[in-house]
N, C-alpha and C positions, 0 to 999 in steps of 0.2 A: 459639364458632367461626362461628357464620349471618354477622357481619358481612364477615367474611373473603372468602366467597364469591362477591361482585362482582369481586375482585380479578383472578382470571382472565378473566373475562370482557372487562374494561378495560382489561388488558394486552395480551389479543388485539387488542382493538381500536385502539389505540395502535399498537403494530408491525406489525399485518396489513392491520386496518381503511380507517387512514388513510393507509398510503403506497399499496393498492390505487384509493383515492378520487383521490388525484394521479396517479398513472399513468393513470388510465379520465379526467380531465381534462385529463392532456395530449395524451391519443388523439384527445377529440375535440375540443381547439385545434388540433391538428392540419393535423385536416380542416376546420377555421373554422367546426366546431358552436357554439362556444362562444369566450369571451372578448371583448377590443374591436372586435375585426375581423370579429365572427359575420357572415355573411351566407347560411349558409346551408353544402349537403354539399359540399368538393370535394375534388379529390384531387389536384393540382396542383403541392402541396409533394412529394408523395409523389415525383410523377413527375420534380419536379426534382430529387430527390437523387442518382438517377446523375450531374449534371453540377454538382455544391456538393463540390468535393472538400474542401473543412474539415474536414468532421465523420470522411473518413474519415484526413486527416492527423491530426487528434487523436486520433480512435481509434490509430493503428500510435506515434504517441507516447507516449503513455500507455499503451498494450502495452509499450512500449519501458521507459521509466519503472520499472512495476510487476517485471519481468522483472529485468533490470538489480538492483531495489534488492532483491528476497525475495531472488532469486538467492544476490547479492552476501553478502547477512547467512545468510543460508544456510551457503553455504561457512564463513563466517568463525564462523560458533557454532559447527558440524560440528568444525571443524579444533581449536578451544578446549576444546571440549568431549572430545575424542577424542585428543588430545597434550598438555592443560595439565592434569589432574587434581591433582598437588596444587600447584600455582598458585589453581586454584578453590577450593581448600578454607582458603587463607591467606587470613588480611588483610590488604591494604582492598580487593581485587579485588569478591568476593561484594558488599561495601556498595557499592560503585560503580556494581555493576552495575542499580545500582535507582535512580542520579540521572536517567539520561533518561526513563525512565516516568514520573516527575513533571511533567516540562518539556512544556507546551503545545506542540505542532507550530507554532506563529505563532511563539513563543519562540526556537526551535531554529534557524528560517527566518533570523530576526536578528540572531541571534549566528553565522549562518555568515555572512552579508551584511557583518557588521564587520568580518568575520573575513575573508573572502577575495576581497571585489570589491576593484576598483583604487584604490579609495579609502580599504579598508579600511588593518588593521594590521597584514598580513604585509605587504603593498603596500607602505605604507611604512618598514617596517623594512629588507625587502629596499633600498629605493631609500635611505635613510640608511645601511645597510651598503657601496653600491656594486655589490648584485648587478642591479639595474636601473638602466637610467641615466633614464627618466622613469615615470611612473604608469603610462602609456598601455603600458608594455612589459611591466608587467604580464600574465600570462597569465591568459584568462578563466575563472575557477571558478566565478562565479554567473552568472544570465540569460544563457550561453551557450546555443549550439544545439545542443549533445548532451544537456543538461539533468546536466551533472556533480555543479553545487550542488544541485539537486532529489534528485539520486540520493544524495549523501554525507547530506542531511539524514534522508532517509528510513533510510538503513543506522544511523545514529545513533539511531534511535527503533526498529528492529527489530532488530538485531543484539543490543541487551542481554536483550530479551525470551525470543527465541528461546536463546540461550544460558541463561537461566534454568529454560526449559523445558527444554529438551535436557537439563540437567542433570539435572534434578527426574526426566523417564524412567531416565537414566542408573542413580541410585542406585536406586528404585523395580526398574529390572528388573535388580538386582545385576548388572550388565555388569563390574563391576570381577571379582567373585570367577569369572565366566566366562571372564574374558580368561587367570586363572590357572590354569581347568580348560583351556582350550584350549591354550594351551603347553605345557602338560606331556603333550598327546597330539598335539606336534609342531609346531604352526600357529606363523608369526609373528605379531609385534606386528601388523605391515599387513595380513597377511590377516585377520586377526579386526579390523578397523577396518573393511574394505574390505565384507568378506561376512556382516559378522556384526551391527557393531554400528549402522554408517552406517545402513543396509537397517531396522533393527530402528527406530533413533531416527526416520528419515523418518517409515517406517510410520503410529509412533502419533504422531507429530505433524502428519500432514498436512494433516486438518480446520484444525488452526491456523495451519497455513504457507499455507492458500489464504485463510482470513479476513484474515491482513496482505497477502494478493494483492491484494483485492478490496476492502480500506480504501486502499491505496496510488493504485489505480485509480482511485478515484473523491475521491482529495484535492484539497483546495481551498488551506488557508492557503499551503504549502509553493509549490506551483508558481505562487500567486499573488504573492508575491514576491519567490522564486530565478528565475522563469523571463521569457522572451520573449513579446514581443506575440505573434509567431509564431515556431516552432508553438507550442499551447497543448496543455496537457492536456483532459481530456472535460469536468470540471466548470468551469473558468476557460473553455472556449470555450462555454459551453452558460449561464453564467453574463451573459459579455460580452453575448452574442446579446439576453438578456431585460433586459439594463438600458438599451440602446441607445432613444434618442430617437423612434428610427424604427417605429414601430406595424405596420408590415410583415415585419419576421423575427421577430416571435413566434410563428407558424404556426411557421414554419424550427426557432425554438426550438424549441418543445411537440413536435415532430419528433425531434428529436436526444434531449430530455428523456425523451421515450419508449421511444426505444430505447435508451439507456443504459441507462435504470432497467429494463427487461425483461432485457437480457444482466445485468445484476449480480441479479436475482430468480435465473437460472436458476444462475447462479455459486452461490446460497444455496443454493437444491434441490442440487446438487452435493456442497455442502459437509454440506447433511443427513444423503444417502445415506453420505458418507464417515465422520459419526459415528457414524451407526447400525451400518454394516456393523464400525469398530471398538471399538464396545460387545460386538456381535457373538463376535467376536474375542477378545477380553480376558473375554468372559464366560466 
């Protein structure tokens, strides 16, 4: 067992270590401690951020985004989970439900791109049918500005997850045999949905409905090619920014980079206390 016992140590340092060594480096790129443009301390990027409104249109986008798709897949496991019981217990729904957890987020981004830009093959079938009379009238479902493709890709990769879970609590806290002790002491179907079981499933699921929060938030593949130059999500604008030619917004970057990667630390601390507190709970 001795060889073993590097393993913790290395795994800390891997997850804890090393994204702490990149955030304390982009704190001080930042401030031009450090990188091509070192010159020395200043604070300048800092103080130009009140008037950089990018980073905070990305930020309320990608709030926007994240909201929008948990939300969305939310509701929709909830409602499956809580009105389709035995629909989930036949087949081929259960088997289905475990094709999109396979599929690559770049994958998923693609196949909606064929699928629903104007060039795609609803586009054209609609326009061979005669429901459009050219491409262009197509209506826009990807690289729009609400980010509808971004969002439908994302509810496709968390919708079936989350419905798995939901499930797996469901049988775990026999909610079935509950539903049939509470009618028979009067309740309906919806009140015991409504006060009973919804409340119960959030509950223990919430540590994982903030982690699809907080992986949504900080997606890259998806809104890199469902979405718009602008707006961008946090990681495609904070991306753009450090591959640009110009050797001057990477302070800007290592800015933005910083402060993203600190609100999603504290998101994690958050999401800590919420497991702890339902270990807690369940103990």
């Amino acid at each position: 067992m001795k060889p073993l016992k590097p393993i913790l140590p290395l795994y800390a340092l891997l997850v804890l270590g090393l994204p702490l060594a990149g955030l304390g480096y982009a704190l001080l790129g930042s401030v031009v401690v450090v990188g091509p443009l070192a010159e020395g301390f200043t604070g300048r990027y800092w103080r130009a951020l009140g008037h950089e409104p990018g980073l905070g249109y990305a930020a309320l986008y990608s709030l926007w985004i994240a909201v929008a798709s948990v939300g969305l897949s939310v509701v929709l496991a909830l409602g499956l989970v809580l009105r389709a019981q035995p629909t989930l217990r036949r087949a081929p729904l259960p088997g289905l439900l475990y094709v999109p957890l396979v599929l690559p987020a770049l994958v998923v981004a693609f196949y909606l791109f064929q699928l629903l830009s104007r060039t795609g093959w609803l586009s054209r079938i609609s326009f061979q049918l005669g429901l459009t009379s050219s491409l262009e009238a197509f209506p826009e479902l990807v690289q729009d500005g609400a980010g509808l493709g971004i969002i439908l890709a994302h509810v496709l990769l968390i919708f079936p997850f989350l419905t798995l879970l939901f499930q797996a609590i469901y049988q775990e806290s026999r909610l079935a045999e509950l539903d049939q002790l509470t009618s028979t002491l009067g309740a309906s179907a919806g009140q015991f949905r409504r006060r009973v079981a919804a409340p119960l499933l959030l509950r223990r699921a919430a540590p994982t409905v903030l982690l699809s929060f907080i992986a949504t938030l900080g997606a890259y593949d998806i809104p890199l090619l469902l979405g718009r130059p602008y707006p961008q999500m946090l990681s495609v604008f904070i991306a753009t920014k450090l591959q640009r030619f110009d050797l001057r917004e990477l302070p800007a970057a290592y800015l933005a980079g910083f402060l993203v990667a600190s609100g999603l630390l504290v998101l994690i601390l958050v999401l800590l206390r919420l497991v702890n507190r339902s270990r807690v709970e369940t103990g």
